[in-house]
C-alpha angles and dihedrals in degrees: 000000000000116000088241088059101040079054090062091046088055096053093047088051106043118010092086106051090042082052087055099043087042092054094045095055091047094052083051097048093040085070103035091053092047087059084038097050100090102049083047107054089044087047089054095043098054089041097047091045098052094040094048086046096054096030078065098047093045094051090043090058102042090051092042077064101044089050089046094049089045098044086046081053094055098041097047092040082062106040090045080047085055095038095057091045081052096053093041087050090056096052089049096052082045086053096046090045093060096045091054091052098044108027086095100041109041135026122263089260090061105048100046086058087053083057103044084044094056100038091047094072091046109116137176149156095048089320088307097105117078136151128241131198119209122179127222085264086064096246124140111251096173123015112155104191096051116026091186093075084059113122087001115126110238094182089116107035118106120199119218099303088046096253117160094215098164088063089059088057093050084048091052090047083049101054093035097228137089147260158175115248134166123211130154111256132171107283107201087200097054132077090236133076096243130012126201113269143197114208133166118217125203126188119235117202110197092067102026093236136111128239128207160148142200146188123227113245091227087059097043080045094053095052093045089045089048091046088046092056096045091054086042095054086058101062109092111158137171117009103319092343109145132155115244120202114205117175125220099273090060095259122146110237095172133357130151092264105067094207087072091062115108084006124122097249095209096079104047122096100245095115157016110275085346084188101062093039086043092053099044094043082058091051099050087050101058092054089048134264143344156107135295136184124213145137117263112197101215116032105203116258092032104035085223126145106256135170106248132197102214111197108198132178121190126238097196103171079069099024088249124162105192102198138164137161156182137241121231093206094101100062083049108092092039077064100044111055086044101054080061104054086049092043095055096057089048110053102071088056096050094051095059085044098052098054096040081056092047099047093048085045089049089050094041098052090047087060092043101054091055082062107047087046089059100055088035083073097041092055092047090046092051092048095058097055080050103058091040087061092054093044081057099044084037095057092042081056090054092046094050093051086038084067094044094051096058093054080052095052088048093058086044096045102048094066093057097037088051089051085046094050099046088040092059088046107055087043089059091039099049087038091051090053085038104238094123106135123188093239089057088044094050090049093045090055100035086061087044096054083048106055084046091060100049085048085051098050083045096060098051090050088063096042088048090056096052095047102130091198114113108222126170115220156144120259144141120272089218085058099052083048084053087057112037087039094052091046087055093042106100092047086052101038092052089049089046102245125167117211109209102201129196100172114161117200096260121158120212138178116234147082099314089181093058092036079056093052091047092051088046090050087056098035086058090035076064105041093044092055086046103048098073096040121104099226126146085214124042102188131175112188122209127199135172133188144149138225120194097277108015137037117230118208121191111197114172141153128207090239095117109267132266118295114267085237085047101042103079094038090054093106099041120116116272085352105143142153092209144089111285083233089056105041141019091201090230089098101085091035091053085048083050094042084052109046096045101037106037105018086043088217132104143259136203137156133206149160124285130195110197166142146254129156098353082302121115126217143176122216149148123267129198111195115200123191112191122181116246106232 
């Protein structure tokens, strides 16, 4: 039974009496909501009120946060960026200072080492801050940290993001000015081997170099985050409203009890299934912002268990989630005493109403399932005749292709008989004038036992094909094409016809017998309409292809095309263009019945217009899609 037809079934069997149950509980609930309305309304009101209100405030507080954070960002990201030109600037007047006092006294060579020798001890930001000299060669005069670079040339060296920053300081020297630049270099103080850094380069002309000094961005990002959490830790509103951070990997950077803070907060007992809460709050905050509900076991101040509205907001460039909430207990009890006023007025009512509703849906299904059993029947009834029809269309399709397919085993049979037959008869003759030699017998048999096998084979193909039984299976859709293909191959290869095949290697599960009989009716759909073309070339064309759920199989010939009157009547039952003599006009329906009953896929055909080798055709094309399981 086909699952249109189950659904029919379905709705025979059950709608009514849903409608009426349906019907029954809306009636019911039509009375009970008018008692309830005004409780209701007031209920909403008070709720809606209280949740948009503090919806607002939490979301106030979290973005005042997030503005504060970014505008502490911007501010410190420019005042690191002036500290480090005013440093640099230092170094450079120190360097100039010595110069002045020594360029009459001492060569170039020793006073540059009294340079190097004064800037190399210079130290700032917690030991962290140092300055570097680079000449216009790109080799390192003056590098602190590591002395071995020292007198190396770095021009070509990139750092992790492939940035040539030294070329940017020879560019600097060249130019004789200064500049900002980023660039990734080994940070002794990270995890990993270079850290993003921020660094100012001036020219200094008496020795045709360029000093200069950074910060590493981690460092700069760890003071604003530090100053960001103390100011954090301050905001209380309400009456125990407070902001919680928690970073990306679920870790409390700040919360009102202390005792949370560098802990994974998905192991404290703060609420119900915290993992879960804590994971989807994180995901809400790295698309953005919004709310979540949830139970939290202990509400600050009373250590009770409360239902909280949690607002966060990511701040993704540190892995941040700035959250707060607020907690619905304290609308509770307002609710409360008046939802029992109102209830104890109601529930007399309800009572007379709900068994005069039980006892008219007890008499009405009752009602209803005498009729669905009725046309339960009918429809039963009306489905048998049915399928007796198709066994009946489906066997006149066999018969017909039974018909077909001995003509078939005749073309396919008269190449190996004849191989037998000449075979037998040169072994007797040679054997009779007595020439027969054991290397002519061996070969003689050897092209007998061969042409056995292939009838026997043959045989089995055809036998195969006309199995009734009705078997699911997996299989190859290249497979199912050999088979169908070798079963037609005597009829196309004596018209002449060239199959053009594009069969990928898909497995699908379904009645691979049926899908063969399906791909026979259109194949002989094509070579009927071929054979009595004049055409130099008589071409099918077979493609395969999937999609994630369906295979789609092409299959279409250059014969024209169908008629435009014909086209839409093709799958209908004994309809045929033929001679009465040449075609029953079941063949195509049966492919459709097929296709679309048993396979569970579709069918259609259409006109194409093509080409193929610079010549151009017209054809007809039927286009399956069958599911893959």
């Amino acid at each position: 039974m086909s699952s249109k037809e189950q659904q029919i079934l379905k709705i025979i069997k059950y709608i009514p009496s849903i409608f009426i149950i349906i019907s029954s509980i809306i009636v019911t609930l039509f009375f009970y909501i008018e008692n309830k309305k005004t409780f209701l309304i007031e209920k909403e009101n008070i709720e809606k009120n209280y949740i948009l209100e503090n919806k607002a405030i939490a979301k106030d507080e979290v973005n005042r946060v997030y503005d504060f954070i970014q505008h502490l960002q911007k501010t410190t990201e420019t005042e690191l960026k002036e500290s480090i030109k005013n440093r640099v600037y230092e170094a450079h007047t120190i360097a100039t200072s010595i110069y002045n006092k020594y360029k009459d006294e001492k060569s170039k060579e020793e006073i540059l080492d009294i340079i190097k020798t004064t800037l190399n001890d210079f130290r700032y930001n917690q030991g962290r801050g140092y300055f570097f000299i680079d000449n216009i060669k790109g080799e390192k005069v003056l590098q602190p940290p590591n002395k071995a670079l020292e007198g190396k040339s770095l021009l070509d060296y990139k750092d992790a993001h492939g940035y040539q920053f030294m070329q940017s300081i020879v560019k600097t020297i060249a130019d004789k000015t200064e500049r900002y630049d980023q660039y990734y270099w080994e940070n002794p103080n990270s995890k990993v081997n270079d850290s993003k850094k921020i660094s100012f380069y001036k020219y200094f002309e008496p020795f045709n170099v360029a000093i200069g000094s950074g910060e590493y961005v981690e460092e700069f990002e760890k003071q604003i985050q530090k100053k960001a959490l103390d100011f954090i830790n301050l905001i209380h509103y309400g009456k125990s409203g407070y902001i919680f951070i928690i970073n990306y990997d679920g870790v409390y950077l700040n919360h009102i009890r202390p005792e949370y803070i560098g802990k994974d907060a998905s192991i404290n007992n703060d609420t119900v299934d915290i993992k879960k809460v804590i994971e989807t709050l994180i995901d809400i905050s790295k698309n953005g912002e919004g709310y979540l509900s949830y139970t939290q076991n202990k509400k600050p101040n009373t250590d009770l268990p409360t239902h909280k509205i949690s607002f966060v907001k990511g701040l993704n460039d540190w892995g941040w989630m700035i959250g707060t909430g607020f907690y619905e207990d304290e609308i509770s009890e307002t609710i409360k005493k008046r939802e029992i006023e109102l209830n104890e007025k109601f529930d007399t009512y309800m009572k007379n109403i709900l068994i005069l509703s039980s006892f008219l849906t007890f008499i009405l299904l009752f009602i209803s399932k005498y009729i669905s059993n009725f046309f339960t029947n009918k429809f039963n009834e009306y489905k048998k005749e049915l399928e007796k029809k198709q066994n009946i269309l489906y066997q006149q399709s066999k018969m017909a292709s039974m018909g077909e397919m001995i003509g078939n085993i005749a073309h396919q049979w008269r190449q190996p008989l004849s191989t037998i037959t000449t075979a037998s008869t040169g072994i007797l003759l040679e054997k009779d004038i007595g020439i027969l030699q054991d290397q002519t017998l061996k070969e003689y048999l050897h092209k007998i036992n061969k042409s056995a096998q292939y009838l026997s084979k043959t045989i089995d193909d055809f036998r195969n094909f006309f199995n009734p039984e009705k078997v699911k299976n997996y299989f190859f859709l290249s497979n199912a094409f050999d088979t169908a293909l070798e079963l037609l191959s005597a009829q196309f290869n004596s018209q002449n016809i060239k199959i053009i095949k594009n069969i990928e290697d898909i497995e699908i599960n379904s009645y691979e017998n049926e899908l063969i009989q399906g791909l026979i009716n259109i194949l002989n759909n094509a070579r009927d309409e071929l054979k009595d073309k004049e055409l130099d070339n008589k071409l099918i064309f077979i493609s395969t292809s999937k999609n994630e759920n369906e295979v789609i199989i092409k299959i279409k010939d250059n014969a024209g095309g169908i008629s435009k009157e014909n086209i839409n009547k093709i799958f209908e039952p004994y309809f045929t263009t033929k001679h009465k003599s040449q075609g029953t006009g079941i063949g195509l329906y049966m492919t459709e019945e097929i296709i679309v009953r048993h396979l569970k896929g579709e069918i259609t055909v259409k006109n194409d217009e093509f080409t193929y080798e610079n010549s151009s055709y017209i054809g007809a094309e039927f286009i399956i899609k069958i599911p893959l399981q």
